[in-house]
C-alpha positions in Angstrom: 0.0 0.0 0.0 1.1 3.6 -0.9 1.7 6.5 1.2 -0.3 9.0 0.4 1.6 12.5 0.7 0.7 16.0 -0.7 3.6 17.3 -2.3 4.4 20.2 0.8 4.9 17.2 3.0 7.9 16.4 1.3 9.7 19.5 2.2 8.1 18.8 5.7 9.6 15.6 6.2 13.1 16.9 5.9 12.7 18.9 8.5 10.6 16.7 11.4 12.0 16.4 14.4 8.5 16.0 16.0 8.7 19.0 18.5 5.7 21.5 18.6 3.0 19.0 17.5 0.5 17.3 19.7 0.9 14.0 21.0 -1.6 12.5 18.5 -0.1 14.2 15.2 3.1 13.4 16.1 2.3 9.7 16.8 0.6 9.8 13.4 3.2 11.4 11.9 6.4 8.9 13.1 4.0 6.4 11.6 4.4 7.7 8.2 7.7 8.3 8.1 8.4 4.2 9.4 6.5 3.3 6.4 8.7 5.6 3.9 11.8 4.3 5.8 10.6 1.1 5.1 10.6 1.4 1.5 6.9 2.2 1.1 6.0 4.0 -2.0 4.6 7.1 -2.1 1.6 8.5 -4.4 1.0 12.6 -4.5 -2.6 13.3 -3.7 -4.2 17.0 -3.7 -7.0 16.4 -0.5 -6.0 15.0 2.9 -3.2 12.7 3.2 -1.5 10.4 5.2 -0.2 13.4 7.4 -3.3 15.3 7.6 -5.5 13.1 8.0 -4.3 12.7 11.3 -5.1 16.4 12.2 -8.6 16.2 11.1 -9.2 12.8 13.5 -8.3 15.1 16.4 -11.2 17.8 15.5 
């Protein structure tokens, strides 16, 4: 299964450290970038990805 990344996030994942996020996003967030480390591929979308989609389950 792809990861599904709009193309900002890119430029965002070079920069993550994880600090300044809460618990929930950041949890979300190591998630995704386990599955790119892991060789996952990734597939550019335009709506909510794999990143924010983890925002919107904290509204």
């Amino acid at each position: 299964m792809t990861v599904e990344l709009r193309g900002h996030h890119l430029l965002c994942l070079l920069t993550y450290v994880g600090n300044g996020y809460s618990a929930t996003f950041s949890a979300a967030y190591d998630k995704v970038v386990e599955r790119l480390n892991s060789g996952k591929e990734v597939e550019i979308v335009r709506g909510p990805d794999a990143i924010c989609r983890a925002l919107i389950a904290e509204e």
